[in-house]
Backbone as numpy.savetxt, mean C-alpha at the origin, in Angstrom:
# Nx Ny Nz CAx CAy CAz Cx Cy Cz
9.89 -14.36 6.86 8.95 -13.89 7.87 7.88 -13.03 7.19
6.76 -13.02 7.55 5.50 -12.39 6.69 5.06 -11.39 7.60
4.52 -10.29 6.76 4.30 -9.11 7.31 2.72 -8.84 7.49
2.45 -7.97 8.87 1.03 -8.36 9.54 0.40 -6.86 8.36
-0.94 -6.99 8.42 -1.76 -5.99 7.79 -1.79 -5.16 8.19
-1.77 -5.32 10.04 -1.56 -3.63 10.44 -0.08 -3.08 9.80
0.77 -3.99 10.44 2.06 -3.26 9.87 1.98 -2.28 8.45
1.31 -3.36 7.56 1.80 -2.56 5.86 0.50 -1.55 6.37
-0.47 -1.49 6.77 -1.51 -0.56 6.95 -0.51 1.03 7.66
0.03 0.31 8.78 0.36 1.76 9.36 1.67 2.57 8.79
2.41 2.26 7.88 3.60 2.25 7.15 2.81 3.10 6.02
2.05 2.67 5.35 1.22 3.90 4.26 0.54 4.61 5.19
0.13 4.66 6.48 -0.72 6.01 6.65 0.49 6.83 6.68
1.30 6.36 7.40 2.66 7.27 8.18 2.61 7.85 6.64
3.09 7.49 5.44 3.36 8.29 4.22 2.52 9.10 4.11
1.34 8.54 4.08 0.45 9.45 3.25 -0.93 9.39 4.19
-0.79 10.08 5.05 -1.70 10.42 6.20 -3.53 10.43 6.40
-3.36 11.09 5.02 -5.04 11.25 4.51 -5.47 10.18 3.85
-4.55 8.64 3.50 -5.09 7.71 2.90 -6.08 7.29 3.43
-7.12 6.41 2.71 -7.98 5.31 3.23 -7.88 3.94 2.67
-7.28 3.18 3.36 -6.63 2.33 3.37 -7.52 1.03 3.34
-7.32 0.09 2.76 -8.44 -1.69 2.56 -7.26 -2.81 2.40
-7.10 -3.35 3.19 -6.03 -4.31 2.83 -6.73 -5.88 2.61
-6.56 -6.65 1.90 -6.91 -7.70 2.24 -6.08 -8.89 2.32
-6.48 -9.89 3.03 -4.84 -10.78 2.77 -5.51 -12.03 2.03
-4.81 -12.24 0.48 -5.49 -13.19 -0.35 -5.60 -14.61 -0.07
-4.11 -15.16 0.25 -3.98 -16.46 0.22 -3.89 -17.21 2.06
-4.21 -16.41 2.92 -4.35 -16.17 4.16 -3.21 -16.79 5.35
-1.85 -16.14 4.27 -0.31 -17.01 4.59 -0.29 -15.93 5.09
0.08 -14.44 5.08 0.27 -13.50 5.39 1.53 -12.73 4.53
1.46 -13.67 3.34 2.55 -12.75 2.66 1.81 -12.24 1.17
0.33 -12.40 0.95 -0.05 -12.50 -0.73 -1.04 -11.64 -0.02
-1.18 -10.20 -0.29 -1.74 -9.05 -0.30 -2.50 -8.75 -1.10
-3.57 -7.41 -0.70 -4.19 -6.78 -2.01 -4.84 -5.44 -1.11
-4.31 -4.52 -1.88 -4.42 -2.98 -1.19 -4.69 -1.99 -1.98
-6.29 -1.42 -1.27 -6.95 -0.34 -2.24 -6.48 0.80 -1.02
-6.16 1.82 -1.96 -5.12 2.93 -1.34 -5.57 4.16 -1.82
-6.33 5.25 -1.10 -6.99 6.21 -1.54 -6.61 7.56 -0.97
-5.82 8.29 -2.27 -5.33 9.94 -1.05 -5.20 10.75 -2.24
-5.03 11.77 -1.86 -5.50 13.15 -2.19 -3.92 12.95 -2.45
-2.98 12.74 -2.36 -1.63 12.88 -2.61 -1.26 12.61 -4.03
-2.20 11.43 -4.48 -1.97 10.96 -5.97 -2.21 11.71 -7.00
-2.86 12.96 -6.75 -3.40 14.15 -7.60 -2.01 14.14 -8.73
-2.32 14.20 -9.45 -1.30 14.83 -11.01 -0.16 13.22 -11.41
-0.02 12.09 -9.67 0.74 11.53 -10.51 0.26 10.78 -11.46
1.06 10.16 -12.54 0.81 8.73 -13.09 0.11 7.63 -12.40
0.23 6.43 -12.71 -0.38 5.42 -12.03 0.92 5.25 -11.51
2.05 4.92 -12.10 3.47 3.96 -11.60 3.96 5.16 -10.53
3.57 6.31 -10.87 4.70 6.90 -9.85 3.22 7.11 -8.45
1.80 6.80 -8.16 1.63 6.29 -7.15 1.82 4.90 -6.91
2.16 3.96 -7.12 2.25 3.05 -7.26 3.52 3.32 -5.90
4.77 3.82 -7.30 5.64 4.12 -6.39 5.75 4.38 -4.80
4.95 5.50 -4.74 4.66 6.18 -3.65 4.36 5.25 -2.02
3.24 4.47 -2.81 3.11 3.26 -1.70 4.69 2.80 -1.24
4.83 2.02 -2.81 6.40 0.74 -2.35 7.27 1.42 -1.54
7.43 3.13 -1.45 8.52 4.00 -0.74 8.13 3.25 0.54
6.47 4.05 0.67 6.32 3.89 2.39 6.41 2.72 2.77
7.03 1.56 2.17 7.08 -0.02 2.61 8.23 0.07 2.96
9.15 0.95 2.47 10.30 1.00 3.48 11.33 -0.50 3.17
11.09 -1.03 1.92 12.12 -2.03 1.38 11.76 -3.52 1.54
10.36 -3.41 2.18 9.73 -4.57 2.67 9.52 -5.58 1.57
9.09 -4.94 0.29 8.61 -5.38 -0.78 9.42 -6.12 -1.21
9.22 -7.81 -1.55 10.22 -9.01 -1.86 10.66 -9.51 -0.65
10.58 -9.09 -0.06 11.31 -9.71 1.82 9.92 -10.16 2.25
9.85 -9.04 3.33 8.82 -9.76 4.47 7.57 -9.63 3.50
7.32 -8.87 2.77 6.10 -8.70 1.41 6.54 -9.15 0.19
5.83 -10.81 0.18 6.15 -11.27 -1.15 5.17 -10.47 -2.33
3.75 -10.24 -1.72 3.22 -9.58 -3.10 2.18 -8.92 -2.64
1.64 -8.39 -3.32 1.08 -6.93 -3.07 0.44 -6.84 -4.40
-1.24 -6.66 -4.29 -1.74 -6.51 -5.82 -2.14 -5.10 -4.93
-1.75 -3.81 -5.90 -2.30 -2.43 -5.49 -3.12 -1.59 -6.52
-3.94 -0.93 -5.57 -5.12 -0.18 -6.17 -5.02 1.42 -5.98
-4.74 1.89 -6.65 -4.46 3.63 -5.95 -5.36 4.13 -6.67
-5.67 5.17 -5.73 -7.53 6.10 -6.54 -7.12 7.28 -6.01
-7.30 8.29 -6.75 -7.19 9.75 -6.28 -8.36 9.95 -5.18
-8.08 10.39 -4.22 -9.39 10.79 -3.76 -10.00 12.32 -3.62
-11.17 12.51 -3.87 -11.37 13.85 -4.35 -11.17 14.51 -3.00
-11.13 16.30 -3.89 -10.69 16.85 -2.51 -11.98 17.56 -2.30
């Protein structure tokens, strides 16, 4: 079963509240993603541990109902 854009959209705000969020859906199946992800939260991490941060707020989705996900995380200034 493939997961809608709002869904993965409202699943990262819930995490990370101040994101600004761009989803696009590539292959227009509803499972081949691509998400530019912008928050003030990413301050100090690495890339992998925002990276991380997203896959948390997916909540296990990732490989199931989200086969793939190309992600973009940007600090956003404060």
């Amino acid at each position: 079963m493939a997961m809608e854009m709002d869904e993965i959209h409202r699943l990262i705000k819930q995490a990370l509240p101040d994101a600004v969020i761009e989803i696009t859906d590539l292959a227009g199946d509803g499972d081949h993603y691509k998400a530019r992800v912008v928050s003030t939260a990413f301050k100090g991490k690495s890339r992998v541990q925002q990276h991380q941060m997203v896959y948390r707020a997916l909540e296990g989705n990732m490989g199931g109902a989200l086969h793939a996900l190309a992600l973009e995380t940007v600090i956003a200034p404060e």
